[in-house]
Residue frames relative to the residue before (quaternion, step in Angstrom):
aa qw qx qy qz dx dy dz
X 1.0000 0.0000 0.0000 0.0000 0.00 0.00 0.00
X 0.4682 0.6938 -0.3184 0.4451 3.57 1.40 -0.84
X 0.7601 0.4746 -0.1890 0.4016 3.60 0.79 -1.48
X 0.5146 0.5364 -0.4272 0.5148 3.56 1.58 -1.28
X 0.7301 0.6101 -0.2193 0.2159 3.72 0.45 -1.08
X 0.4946 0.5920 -0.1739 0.6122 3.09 1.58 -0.82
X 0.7432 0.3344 -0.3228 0.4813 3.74 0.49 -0.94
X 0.5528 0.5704 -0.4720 0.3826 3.46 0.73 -0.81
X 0.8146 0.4612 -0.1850 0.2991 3.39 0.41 -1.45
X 0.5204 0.5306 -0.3686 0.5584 3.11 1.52 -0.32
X 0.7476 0.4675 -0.3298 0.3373 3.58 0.26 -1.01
X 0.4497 0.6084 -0.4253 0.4968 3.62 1.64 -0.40
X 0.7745 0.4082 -0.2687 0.4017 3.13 0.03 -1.71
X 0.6266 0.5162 -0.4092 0.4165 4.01 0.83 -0.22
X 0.5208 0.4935 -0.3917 0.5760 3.87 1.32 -1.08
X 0.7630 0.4705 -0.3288 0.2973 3.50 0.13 -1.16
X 0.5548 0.5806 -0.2226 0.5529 3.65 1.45 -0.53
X 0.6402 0.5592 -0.2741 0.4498 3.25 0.74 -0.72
X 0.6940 0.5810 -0.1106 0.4105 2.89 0.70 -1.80
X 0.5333 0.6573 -0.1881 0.4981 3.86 1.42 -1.47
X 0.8566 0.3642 -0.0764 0.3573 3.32 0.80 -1.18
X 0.6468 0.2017 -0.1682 0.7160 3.28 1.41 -0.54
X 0.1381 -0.8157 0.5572 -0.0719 3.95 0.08 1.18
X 0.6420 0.6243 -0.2338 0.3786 3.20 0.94 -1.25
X 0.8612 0.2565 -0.1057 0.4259 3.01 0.87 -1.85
X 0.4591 0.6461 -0.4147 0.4469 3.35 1.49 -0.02
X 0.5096 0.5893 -0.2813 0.5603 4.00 1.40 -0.77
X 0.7677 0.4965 -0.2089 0.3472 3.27 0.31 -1.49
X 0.6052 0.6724 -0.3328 0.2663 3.16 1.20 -1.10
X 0.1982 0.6940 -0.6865 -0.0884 3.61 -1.61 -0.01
X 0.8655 -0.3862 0.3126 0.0636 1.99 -2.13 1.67
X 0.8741 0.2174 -0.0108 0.4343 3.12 0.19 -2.01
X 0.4788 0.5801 -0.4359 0.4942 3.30 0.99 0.29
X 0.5860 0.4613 -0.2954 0.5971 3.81 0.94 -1.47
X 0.8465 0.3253 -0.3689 0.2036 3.63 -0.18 -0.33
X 0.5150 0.5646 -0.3353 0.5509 3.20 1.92 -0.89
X 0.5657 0.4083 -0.4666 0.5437 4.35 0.75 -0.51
X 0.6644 0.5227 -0.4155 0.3357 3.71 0.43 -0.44
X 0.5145 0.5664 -0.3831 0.5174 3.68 1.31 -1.32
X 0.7612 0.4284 -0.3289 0.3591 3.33 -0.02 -1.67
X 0.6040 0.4424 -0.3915 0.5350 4.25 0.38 -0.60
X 0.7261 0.3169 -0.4467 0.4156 3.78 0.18 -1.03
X 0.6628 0.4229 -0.4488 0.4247 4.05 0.42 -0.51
X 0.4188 0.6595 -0.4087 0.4719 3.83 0.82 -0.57
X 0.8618 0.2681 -0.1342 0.4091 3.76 0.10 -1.36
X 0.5101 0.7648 -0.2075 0.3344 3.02 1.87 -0.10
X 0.5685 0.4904 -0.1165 0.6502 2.70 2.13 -1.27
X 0.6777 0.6134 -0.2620 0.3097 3.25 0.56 -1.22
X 0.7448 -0.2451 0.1516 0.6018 3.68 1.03 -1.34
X 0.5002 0.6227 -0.5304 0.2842 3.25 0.40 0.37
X 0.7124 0.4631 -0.2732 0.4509 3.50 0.88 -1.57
X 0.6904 0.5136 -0.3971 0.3192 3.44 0.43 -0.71
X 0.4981 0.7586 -0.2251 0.3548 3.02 1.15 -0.99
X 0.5961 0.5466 -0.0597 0.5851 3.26 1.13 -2.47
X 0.6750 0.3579 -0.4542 0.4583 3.85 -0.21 -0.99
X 0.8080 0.3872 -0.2929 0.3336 3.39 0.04 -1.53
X 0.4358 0.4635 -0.6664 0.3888 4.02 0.96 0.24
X 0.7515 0.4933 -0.3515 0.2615 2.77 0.26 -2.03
X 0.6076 0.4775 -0.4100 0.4845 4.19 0.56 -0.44
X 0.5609 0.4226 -0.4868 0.5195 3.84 0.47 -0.36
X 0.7892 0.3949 -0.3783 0.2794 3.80 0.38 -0.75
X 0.6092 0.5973 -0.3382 0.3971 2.83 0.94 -0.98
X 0.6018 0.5892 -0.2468 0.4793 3.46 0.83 -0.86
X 0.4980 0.7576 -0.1412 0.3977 3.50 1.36 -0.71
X 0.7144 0.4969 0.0664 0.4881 2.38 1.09 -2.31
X 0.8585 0.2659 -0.2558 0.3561 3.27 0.87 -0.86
X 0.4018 0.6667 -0.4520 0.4357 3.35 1.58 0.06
X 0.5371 0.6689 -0.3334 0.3911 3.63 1.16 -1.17
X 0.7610 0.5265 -0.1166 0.3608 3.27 0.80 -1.85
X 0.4302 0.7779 -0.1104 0.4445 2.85 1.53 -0.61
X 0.7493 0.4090 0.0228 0.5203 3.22 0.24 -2.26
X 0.7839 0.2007 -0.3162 0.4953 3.71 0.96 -0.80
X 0.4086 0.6172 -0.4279 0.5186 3.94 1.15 -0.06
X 0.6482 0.3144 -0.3549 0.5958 4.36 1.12 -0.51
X 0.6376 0.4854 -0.4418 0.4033 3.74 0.46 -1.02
X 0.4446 0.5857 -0.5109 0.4453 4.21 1.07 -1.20
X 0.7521 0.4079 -0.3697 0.3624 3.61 -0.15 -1.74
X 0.6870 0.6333 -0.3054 0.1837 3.10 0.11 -1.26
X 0.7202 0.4794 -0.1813 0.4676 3.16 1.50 -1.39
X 0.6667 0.4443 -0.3012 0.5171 3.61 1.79 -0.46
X 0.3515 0.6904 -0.4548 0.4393 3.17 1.18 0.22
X 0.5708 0.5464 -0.1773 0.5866 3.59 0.78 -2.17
X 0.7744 0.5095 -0.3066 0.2163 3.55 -0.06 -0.92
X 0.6190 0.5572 0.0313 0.5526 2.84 1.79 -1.34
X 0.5689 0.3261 -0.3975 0.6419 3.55 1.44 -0.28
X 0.6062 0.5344 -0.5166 0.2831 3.78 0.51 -0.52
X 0.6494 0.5696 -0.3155 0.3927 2.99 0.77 -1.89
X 0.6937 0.4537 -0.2165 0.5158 3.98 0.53 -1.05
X 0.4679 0.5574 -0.3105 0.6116 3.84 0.84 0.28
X 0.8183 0.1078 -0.1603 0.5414 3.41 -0.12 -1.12
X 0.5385 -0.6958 0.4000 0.2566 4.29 0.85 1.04
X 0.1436 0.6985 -0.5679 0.4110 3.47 0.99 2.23
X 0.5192 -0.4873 0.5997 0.3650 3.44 0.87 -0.47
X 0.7060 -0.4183 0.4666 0.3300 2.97 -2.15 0.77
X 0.8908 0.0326 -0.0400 0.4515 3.84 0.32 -1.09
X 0.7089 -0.6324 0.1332 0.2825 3.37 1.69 0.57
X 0.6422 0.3806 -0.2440 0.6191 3.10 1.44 -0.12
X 0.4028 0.6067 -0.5510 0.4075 3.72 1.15 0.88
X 0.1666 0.7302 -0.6533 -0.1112 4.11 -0.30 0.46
X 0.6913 -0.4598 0.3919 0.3964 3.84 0.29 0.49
X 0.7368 0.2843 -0.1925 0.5824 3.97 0.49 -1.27
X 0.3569 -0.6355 0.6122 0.3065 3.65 -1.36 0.15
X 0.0081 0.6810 -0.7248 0.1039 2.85 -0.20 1.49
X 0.7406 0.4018 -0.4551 0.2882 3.64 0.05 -0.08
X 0.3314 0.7591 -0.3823 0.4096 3.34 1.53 -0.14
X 0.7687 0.5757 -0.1037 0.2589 3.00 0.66 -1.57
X 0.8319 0.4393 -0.1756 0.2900 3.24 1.27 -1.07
């Protein structure tokens, strides 16, 4: 905790040193001016290279995504496929509820 303390106080005494020396421009300064030039650069680089950038991850994923969905949406069939030769193998019928006699008729 000693050490967190030490930096703090240094870093004051450095703002405060700073601050001593360039009076003028530390007076002069505004806030809302520094922040509204900031908006205006961060939307600037926004256009510039960020967004394009962003769309074209997000399209690699998405694209990703659906190849995925895909691959397990065939593997789904595949396994009801298997199912469906079993079930038809062991003489269930195509959809199982064929038993050859009308027994449901009956009841």
């Amino acid at each position: 905790m000693i050490f967190y303390s030490i930096i703090l106080l240094l870093s004051a005494g450095g703002i405060l040193a700073i601050i001593r020396r360039n009076r003028d421009e530390f007076t002069a300064f505004n806030f809302a001016e520094f922040m509204e030039g900031l908006q205006a650069d961060a939307v600037a680089l926004w256009h510039a290279r960020i967004k394009d950038q962003s769309l074209l991850f997000m399209e690699k994923r998405l694209r990703g995504t659906r190849i995925w969905a895909l691959k397990t949406e065939h593997a789904l069939f595949k396994a009801a496929k298997k199912l469906r030769g079993i079930q038809e193998k062991n003489g269930n019928g195509a959809n199982g509820n064929d038993h050859g006699d009308n027994t449901d008729l009956n009841r």
